[in-house]
Structure formats: structure tokens, C-alpha cells
VOPAGU-2260 file (C-alpha; in pm, 1 decimal, decimal comma):
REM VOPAGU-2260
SITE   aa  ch    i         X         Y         Z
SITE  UNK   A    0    9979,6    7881,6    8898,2
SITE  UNK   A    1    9815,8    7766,9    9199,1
SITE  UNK   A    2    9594,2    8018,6    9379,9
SITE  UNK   A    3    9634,8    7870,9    9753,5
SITE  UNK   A    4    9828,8    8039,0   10042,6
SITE  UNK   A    5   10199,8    7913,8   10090,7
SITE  UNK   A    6   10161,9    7744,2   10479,0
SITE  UNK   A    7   10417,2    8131,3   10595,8
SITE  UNK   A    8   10080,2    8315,8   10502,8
SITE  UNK   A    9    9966,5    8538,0   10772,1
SITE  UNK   A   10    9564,4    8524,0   10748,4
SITE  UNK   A   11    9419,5    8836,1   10586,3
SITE  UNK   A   12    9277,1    8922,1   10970,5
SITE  UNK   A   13    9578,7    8912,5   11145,7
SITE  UNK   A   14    9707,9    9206,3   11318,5
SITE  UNK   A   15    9998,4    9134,1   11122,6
SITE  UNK   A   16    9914,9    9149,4   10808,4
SITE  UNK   A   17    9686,3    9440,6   10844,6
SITE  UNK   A   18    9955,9    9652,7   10941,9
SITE  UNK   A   19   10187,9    9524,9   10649,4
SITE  UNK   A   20    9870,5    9642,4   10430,9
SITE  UNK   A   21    9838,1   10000,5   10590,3
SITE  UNK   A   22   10215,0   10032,4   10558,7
SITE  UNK   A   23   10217,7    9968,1   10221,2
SITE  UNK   A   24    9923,1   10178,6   10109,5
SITE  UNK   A   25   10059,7   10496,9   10276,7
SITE  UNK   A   26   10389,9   10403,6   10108,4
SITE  UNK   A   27   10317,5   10329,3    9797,6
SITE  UNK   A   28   10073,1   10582,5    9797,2
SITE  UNK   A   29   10300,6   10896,7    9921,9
SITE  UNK   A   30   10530,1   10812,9    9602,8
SITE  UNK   A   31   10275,4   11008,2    9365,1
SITE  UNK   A   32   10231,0   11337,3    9479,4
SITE  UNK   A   33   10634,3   11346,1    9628,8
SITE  UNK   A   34   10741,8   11242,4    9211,5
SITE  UNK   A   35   10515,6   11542,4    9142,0
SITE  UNK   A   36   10699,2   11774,0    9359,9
SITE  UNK   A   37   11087,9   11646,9    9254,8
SITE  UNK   A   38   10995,9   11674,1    8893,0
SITE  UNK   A   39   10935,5   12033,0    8967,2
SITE  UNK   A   40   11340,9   12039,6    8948,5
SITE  UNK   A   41   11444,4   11744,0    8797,2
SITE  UNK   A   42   11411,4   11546,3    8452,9
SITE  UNK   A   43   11194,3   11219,7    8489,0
SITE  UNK   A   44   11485,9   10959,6    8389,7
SITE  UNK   A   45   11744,4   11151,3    8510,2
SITE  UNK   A   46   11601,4   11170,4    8887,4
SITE  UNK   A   47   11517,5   10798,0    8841,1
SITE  UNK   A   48   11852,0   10679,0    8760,6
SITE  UNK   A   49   11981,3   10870,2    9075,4
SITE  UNK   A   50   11670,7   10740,6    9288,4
SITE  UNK   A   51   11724,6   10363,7    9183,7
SITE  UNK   A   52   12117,8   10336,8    9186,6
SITE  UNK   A   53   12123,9   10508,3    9525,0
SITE  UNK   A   54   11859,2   10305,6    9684,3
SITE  UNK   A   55   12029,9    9964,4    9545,1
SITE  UNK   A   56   12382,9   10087,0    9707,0
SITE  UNK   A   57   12227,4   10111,0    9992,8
SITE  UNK   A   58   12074,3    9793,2   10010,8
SITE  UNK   A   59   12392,5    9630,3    9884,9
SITE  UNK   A   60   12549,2    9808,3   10149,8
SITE  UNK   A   61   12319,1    9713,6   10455,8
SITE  UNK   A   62   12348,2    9290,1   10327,1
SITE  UNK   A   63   12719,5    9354,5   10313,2
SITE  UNK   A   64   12732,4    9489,5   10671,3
SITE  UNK   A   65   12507,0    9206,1   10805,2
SITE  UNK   A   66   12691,5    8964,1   10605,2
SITE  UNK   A   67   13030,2    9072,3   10795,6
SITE  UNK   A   68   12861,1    9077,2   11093,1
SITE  UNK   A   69   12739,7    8742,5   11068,5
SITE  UNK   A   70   13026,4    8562,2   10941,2
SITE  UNK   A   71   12808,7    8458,9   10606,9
SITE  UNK   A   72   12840,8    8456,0   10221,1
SITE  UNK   A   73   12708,0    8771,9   10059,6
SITE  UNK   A   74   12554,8    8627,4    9743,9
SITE  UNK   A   75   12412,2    8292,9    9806,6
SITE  UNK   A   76   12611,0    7966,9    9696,1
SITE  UNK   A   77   12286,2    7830,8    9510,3
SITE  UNK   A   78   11957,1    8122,0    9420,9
SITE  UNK   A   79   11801,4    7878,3    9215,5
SITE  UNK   A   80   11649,9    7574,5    9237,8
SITE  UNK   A   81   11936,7    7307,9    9298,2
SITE  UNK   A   82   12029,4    7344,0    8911,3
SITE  UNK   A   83   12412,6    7448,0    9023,7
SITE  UNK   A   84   12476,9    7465,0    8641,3
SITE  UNK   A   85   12221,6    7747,9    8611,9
SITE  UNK   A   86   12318,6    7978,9    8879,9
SITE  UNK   A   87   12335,4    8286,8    8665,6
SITE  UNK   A   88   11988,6    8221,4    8586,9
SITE  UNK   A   89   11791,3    8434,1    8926,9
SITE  UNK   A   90   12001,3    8735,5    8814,5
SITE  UNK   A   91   11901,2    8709,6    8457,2
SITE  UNK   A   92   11508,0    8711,8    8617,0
SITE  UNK   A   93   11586,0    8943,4    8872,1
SITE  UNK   A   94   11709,0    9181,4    8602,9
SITE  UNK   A   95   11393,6    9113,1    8395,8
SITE  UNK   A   96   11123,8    9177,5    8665,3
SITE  UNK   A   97   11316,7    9515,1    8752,4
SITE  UNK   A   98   11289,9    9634,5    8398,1
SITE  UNK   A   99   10926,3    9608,8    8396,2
SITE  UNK   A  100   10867,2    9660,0    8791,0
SITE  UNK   A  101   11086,7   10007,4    8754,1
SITE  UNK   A  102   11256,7   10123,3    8440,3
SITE  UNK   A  103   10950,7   10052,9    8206,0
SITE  UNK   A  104   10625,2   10118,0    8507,3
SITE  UNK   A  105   10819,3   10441,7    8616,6
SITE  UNK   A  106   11026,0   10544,3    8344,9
SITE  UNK   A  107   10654,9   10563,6    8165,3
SITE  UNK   A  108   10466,9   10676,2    8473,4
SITE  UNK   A  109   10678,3   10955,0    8553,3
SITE  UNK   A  110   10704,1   11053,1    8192,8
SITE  UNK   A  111   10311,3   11059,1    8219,4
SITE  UNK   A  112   10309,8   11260,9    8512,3
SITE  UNK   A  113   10425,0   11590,2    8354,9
SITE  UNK   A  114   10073,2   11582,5    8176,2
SITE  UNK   A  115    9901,6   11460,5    8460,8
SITE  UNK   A  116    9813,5   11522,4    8819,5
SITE  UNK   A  117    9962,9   11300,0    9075,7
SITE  UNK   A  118    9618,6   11209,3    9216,5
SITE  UNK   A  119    9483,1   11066,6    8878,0
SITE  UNK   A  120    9829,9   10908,4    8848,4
SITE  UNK   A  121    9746,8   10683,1    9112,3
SITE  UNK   A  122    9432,2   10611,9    9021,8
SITE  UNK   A  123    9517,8   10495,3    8663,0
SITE  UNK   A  124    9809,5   10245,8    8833,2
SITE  UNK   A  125    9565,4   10171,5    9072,2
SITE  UNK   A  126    9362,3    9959,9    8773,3
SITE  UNK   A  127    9625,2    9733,6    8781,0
SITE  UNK   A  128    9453,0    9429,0    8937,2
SITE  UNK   A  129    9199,8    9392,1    8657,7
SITE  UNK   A  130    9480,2    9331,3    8404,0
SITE  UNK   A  131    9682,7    9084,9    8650,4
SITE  UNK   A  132    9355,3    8930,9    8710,1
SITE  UNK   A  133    9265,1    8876,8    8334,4
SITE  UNK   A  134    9642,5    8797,4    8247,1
SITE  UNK   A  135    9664,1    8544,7    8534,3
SITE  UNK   A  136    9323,8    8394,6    8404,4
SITE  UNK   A  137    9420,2    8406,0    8024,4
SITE  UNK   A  138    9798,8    8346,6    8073,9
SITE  UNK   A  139    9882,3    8098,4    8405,5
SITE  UNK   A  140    9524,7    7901,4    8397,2
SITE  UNK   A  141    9373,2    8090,0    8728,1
SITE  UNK   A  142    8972,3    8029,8    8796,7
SITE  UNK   A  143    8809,1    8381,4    8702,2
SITE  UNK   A  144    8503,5    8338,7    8848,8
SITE  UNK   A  145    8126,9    8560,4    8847,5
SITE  UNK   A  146    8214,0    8729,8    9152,5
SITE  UNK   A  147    8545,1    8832,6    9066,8
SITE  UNK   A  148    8467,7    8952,1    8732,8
SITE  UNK   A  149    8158,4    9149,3    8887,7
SITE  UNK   A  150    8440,8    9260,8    9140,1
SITE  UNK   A  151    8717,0    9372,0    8833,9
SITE  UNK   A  152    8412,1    9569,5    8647,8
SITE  UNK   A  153    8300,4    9752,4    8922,5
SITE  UNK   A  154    8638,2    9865,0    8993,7
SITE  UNK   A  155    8735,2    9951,4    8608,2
SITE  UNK   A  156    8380,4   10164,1    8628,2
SITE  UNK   A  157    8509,8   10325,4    8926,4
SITE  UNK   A  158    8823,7   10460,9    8787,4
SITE  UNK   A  159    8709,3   10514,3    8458,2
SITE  UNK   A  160    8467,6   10774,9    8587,6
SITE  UNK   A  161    8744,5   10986,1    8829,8
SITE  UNK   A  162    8905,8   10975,7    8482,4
SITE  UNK   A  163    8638,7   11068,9    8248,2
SITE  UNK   A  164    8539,2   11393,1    8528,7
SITE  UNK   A  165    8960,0   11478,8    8534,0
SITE  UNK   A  166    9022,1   11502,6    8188,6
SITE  UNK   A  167    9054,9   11868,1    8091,7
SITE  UNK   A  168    9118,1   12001,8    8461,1
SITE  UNK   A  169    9433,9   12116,9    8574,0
SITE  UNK   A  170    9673,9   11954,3    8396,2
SITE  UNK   A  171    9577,5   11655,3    8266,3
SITE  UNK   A  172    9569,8   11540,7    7924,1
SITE  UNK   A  173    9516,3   11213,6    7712,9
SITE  UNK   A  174    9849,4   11212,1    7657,3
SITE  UNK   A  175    9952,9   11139,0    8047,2
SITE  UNK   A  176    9671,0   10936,1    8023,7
SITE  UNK   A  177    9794,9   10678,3    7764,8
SITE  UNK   A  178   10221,7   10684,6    7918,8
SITE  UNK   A  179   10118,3   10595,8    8276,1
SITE  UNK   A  180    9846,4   10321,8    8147,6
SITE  UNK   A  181   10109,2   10170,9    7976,4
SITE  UNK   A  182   10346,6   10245,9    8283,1
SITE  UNK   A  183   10098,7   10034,4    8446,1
SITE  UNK   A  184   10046,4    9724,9    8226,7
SITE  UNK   A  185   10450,5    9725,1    8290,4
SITE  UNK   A  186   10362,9    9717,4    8674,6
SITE  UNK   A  187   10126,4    9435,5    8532,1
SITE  UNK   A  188   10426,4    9252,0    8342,2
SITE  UNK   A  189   10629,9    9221,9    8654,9
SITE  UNK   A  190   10393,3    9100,7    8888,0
SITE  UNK   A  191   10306,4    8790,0    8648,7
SITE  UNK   A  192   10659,4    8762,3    8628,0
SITE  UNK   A  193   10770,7    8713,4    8992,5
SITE  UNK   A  194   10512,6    8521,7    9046,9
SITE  UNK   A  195   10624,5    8283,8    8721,7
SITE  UNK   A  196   10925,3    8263,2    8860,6
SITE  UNK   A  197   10907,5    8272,9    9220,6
SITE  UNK   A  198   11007,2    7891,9    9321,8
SITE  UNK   A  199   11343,0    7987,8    9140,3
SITE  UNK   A  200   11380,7    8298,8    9337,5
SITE  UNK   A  201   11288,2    8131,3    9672,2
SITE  UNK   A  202   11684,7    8196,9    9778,2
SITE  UNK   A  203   11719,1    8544,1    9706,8
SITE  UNK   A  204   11701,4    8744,8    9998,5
SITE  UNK   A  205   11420,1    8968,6    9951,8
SITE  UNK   A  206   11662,7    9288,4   10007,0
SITE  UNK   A  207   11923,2    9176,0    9718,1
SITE  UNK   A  208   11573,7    9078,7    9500,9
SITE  UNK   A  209   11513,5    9450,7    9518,8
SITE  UNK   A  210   11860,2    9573,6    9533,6
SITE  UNK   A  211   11925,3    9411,6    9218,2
SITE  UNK   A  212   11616,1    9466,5    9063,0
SITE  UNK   A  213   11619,5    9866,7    9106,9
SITE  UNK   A  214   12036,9    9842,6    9045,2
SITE  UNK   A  215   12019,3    9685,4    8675,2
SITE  UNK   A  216   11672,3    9956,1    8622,6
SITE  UNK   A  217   11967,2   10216,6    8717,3
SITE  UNK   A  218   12203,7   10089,7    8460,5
SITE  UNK   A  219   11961,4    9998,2    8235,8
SITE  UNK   A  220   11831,7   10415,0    8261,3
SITE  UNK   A  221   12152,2   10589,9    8230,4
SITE  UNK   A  222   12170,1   10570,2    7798,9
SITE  UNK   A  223   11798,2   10676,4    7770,5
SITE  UNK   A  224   11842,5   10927,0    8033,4
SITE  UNK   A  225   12138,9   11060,3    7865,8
SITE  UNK   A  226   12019,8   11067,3    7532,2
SITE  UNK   A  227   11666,4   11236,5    7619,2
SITE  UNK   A  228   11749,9   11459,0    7884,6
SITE  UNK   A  229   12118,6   11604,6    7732,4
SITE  UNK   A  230   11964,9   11964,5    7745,5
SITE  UNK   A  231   11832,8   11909,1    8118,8
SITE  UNK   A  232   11961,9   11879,3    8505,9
SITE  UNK   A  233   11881,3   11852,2    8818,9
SITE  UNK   A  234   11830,5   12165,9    9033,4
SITE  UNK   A  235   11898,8   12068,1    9417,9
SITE  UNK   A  236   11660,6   12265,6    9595,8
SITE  UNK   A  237   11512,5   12197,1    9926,6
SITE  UNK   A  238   11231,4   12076,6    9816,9
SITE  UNK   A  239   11401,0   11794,0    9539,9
SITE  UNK   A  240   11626,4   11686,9    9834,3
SITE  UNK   A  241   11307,9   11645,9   10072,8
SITE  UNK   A  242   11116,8   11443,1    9796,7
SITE  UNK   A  243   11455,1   11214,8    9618,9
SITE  UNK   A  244   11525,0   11149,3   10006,9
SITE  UNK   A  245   11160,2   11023,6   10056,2
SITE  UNK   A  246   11141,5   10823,0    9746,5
SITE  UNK   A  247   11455,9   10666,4    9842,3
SITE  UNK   A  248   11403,5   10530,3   10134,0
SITE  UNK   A  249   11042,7   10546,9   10161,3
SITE  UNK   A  250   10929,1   10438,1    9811,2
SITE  UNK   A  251   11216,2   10277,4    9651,3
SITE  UNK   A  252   11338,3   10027,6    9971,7
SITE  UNK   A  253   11025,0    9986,2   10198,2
SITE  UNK   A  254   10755,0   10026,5   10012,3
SITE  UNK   A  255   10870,2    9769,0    9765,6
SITE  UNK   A  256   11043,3    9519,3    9983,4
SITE  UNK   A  257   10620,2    9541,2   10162,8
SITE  UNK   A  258   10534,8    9490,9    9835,5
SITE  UNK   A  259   10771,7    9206,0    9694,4
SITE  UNK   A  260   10698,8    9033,1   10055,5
SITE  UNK   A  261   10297,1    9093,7    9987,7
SITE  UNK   A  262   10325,3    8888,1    9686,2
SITE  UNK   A  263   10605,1    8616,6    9814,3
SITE  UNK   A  264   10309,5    8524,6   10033,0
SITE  UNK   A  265   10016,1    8604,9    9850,0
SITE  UNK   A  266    9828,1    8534,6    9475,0
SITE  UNK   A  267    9871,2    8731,9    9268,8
SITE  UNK   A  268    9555,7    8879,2    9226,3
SITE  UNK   A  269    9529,7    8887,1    9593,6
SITE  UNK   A  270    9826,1    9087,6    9641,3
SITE  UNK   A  271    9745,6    9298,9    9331,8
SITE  UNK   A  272    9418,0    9382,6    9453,1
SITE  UNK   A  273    9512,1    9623,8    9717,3
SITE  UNK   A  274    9649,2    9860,7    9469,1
SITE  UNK   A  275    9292,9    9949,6    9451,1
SITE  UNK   A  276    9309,8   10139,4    9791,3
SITE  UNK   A  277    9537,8   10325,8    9665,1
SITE  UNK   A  278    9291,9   10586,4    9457,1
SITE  UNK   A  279    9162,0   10716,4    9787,9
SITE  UNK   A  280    9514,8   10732,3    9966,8
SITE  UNK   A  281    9601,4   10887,3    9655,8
SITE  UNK   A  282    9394,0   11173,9    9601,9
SITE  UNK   A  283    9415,4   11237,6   10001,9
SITE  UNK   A  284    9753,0   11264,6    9999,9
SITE  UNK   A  285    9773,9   11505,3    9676,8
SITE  UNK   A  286    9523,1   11712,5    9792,4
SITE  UNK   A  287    9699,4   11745,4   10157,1
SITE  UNK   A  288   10061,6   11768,0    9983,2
SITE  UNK   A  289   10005,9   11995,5    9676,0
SITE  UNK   A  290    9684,7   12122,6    9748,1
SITE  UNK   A  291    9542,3   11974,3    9394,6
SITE  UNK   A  292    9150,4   11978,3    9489,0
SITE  UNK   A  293    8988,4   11699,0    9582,1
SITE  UNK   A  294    8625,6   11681,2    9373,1
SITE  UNK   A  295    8308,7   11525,3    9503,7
SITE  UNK   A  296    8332,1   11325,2    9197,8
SITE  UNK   A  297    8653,5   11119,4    9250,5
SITE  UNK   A  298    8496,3   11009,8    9585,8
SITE  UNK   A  299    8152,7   10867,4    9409,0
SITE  UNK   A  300    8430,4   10693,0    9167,8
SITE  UNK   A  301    8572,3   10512,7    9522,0
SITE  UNK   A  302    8223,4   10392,4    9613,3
SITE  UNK   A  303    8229,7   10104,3    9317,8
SITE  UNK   A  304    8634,6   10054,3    9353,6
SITE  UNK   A  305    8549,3    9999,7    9734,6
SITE  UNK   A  306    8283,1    9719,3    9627,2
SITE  UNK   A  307    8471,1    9569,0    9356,7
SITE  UNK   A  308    8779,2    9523,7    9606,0
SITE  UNK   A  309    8579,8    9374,8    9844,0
SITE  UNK   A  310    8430,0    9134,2    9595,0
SITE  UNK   A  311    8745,1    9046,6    9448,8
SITE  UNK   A  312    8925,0    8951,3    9740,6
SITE  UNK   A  313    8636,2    8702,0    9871,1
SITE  UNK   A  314    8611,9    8564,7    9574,7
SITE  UNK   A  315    8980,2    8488,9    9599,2
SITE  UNK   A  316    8941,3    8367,7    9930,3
SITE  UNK   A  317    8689,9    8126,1    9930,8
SITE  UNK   A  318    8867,0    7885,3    9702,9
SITE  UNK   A  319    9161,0    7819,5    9974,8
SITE  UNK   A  320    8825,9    7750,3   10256,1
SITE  UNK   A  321    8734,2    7514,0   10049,3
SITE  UNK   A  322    9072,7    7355,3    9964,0
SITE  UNK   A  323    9111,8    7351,7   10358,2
SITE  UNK   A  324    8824,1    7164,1   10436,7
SITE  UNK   A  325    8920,6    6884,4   10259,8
């Protein structure tokens, strides 16, 4: 996979871009402690099937309307790449990126999250960028270089240590510990994945990529969720509506059409990489949501994930100067 900018790219500077970051981070970020509160009254698979169906009819719904408005096919005539006698083919991907970008990262990660706080929850997915990085680097033939790998360990020592200092307060356990890790390396899976197969996606519209990604996670949810969770329901309080309406719209829609537009244009380390903001965003947002205490230890653990970040992202950077000045 080639690690250069698509000519679209917005520079990382750019006002832009920067704002498209900052978006992100707050919503990506706000999705852990506002799971923590709706699972106060609602099963993990059960909410999620309810969170991903209704956030995919909506979407549906919106490219209908602007479809009938502008006098244009809903699905387009050709998604892939010219190959007319594949055209079931971007669905079949679509449908496999959304079981590992949703059913499998949250069905796991929310199962986690009953034995964990929300704040190390996002500090556990946050580690995702070392495995993309390795995977990429083992897997698709990108350069892992000293400075990136210097970058990834500093990071991993980072997290490792809010870990280490969390386990045994509150209410996390190993357990939690070892579902949203793997929820994670799911996150992982999907990334790799879109980028794999992203010249073959290149005529999706970015709204019906997520609608049907988070539609067939749905689908794919309701047997599990009925099997597991037969002995459970959902209790419609205030506070569930507040948090299923947030994760809807906030979580489920923007933050991951910011995120599935982050990686159209970026690496995917690049892109991956600023899932290590999220640990501070995190824990701020816990703390000023649920009141879970904020320790002087998690933010020594940022001071290295800060570092690492920085050197991971120059290090994928310089690469495309070069490439330019030639």
C-alpha cells in the first residue's frame, strides 16, 4: 500500500483539517463514557442493534431524500472498479469492514465495558495505531522506520502504565481488559481492510459506506443479541434516551463518517494515529460526565503517548517531503 497523500489531501496544518481532527476526537471520544451511562439500562447487544439499525435508516433515509431531490440514482450504477460483472462485490466489502469496524470492535468493547471504566476503555482502543502500524508493516509492505517504532513504544509504555495503576480500582478487571483489547484489534481489522480495499470503494458515497456498514452490523447483531440477552431489556429512562440519542447521531453517523473521511484521505497509520489523543479526551470527559476520578497517574501515562504521537506522525510525514521533492 502506498504511504503518500491522495492529491484531495488537506495538509495536516490546514485550518481544515485541524478542525476535522478536533471534531473527531471530541466525537469519538464522548462515545465512552455516554455507552457507560446507557448500559446502566440496557443490555450491550441489545442497545447496539437498536443504535446501528436506527442510525443506518437514517442515513438511508437522508441519501433517499437528496436523491429525489436531485433527480439521481440512489445506489450507484457501477461501486466498483469498472468490473460491471462484479457489482455485488463493494457490498460484500462493505459488509465485511462493518463486522469488524462495529459488530466485532463494539459488540466486544461494550461487552468489556461492564468490567471496566469508560476512561480506561478508551485508553485500551486508543493503542490501536501500534497494531495498524505493525500490521500495515508486516501485512501491506509499509516502511516501519526507527522513529516510528521509537514513536509506537513510547505510546504502548504510555498506556500500559494508566493500565497497570487502574487495575483493581473501581471497577475494572482483567477480564474487561482482555474483551475490549480484542474489541480493538477488530477496530484494527477494519482499518487494514478499507484501506485494502479502498480503490474498489472509491464510488460509494461515504454516507451509504457507513449506512451499510452499521445496517448489515444491525442484522448481523440481532441472533447473538437474542440468544444472549433473552432474560434482559431495555429500560427507557431519561437518561438511556439522552445517551442512545447521542450515540446515534453523534457517535454512530458523524463521528464515523469524520472518521471513514480521515482515512479516505489519509495512511493508514496516519489516520490511525490520532486515536492516541483520545486517552486524554477520554479520561476528561469520564471524569466530567460520571465523575470517575481522574488520577495523577493516567496524566504521567499521556506524557509518553503525547511524544510517541508526535514521533509517529513525522515520521509518517517526511516520506511524502521527500517523494515531493522529486
Amino acid at each position: 500500500m502506498s504511504d503518500t497523500l491522495p492529491a484531495a489531501s488537506q495538509p495536516s496544518t490546514s485550518p481544515t483539517y485541524l478542525a476535522q481532527v478536533l471534531a473527531f476526537c471530541l466525537c469519538w471520544s464522548a462515545a465512552f463514557p455516554l455507552a457507560k451511562l446507557g448500559l446502566r439500562d440496557a443490555p450491550p447487544l441489545q442497545f447496539l442493534c437498536l443504535r446501528f439499525l436506527l442510525a443506518s435508516a437514517l442515513m438511508l433515509a437522508w441519501l433517499a431524500l437528496r436523491a429525489w431531490r436531485r433527480g439521481t440514482p440512489f445506489l450507484p450504477r457501477d461501486p466498483g472498479a469498472g468490473d460491471r460483472g462484479r457489482a455485488w462485490r463493494p457490498w460484500v466489502l462493505l459488509a465485511l469492514i462493518g463486522l469488524c469496524n462495529n459488530a466485532l470492535y463494539l459488540g466486544l468493547g461494550w461487552s468489556g465495558m461492564l468490567h471496566l471504566s469508560s476512561g480506561l476503555s478508551s485508553v485500551i482502543i486508543s493503542t490501536n495505531p501500534v497494531w495498524v502500524a505493525l500490521a500495515a508493516s508486516l501485512l501491506l509492505g509499509e516502511r516501519l522506520d526507527g522513529r516510528r517504532v521509537t514513536g509506537l513504544l513510547l505510546c504502548l509504555a504510555g498506556v500500559c502504565w494508566i493500565v497497570w495503576r487502574r487495575l483493581g480500582l473501581q471497577d475494572d478487571s482483567a477480564l474487561g481488559v482482555v474483551l475490549v483489547g480484542a474489541g480493538a484489534l477488530s477496530l484494527v481489522a477494519g482499518t487494514l481492510l478499507f484501506k485494502r480495499w479502498q480503490s474498489e470503494l472509491a464510488g460509494v458515497d461515504l454516507l451509504l459506506n457507513n449506512a451499510v456498514q452499521v445496517g448489515v452490523s444491525g442484522l448481523l447483531l440481532i441472533p447473538l443479541a437474542t440468544w444472549l440477552e433473552a432474560d434482559q431489556s431495555i429500560h427507557w429512562t431519561p437518561t438511556f434516551v439522552v445517551s442512545f440519542t447521542l450515540m446515534v447521531g453523534l457517535v454512530s453517523i458523524v463521528a464515523y463518517l469524520l472518521w471513514l473521511h480521515l482515512l479516505r484521505t489519509r495512511s493508514a497509520t496516519e489516520a490511525s494515529a490520532l486515536h492516541f489523543l483520545m486517552p486524554p479526551t477520554g479520561l476528561l470527559m469520564s471524569w466530567a460526565m460520571l465523575g470517575e476520578p481522574l488520577h495523577d497517574s493516567d496524566l504521567l501515562g499521556i506524557v509518553p503517548v503525547a511524544a510517541g504521537l508526535w514521533l509517529v506522525t513525522r515520521a509518517a510525514q517526511e516520506p511524502r517531503v521527500r517523494a515531493r521533492a522529486h
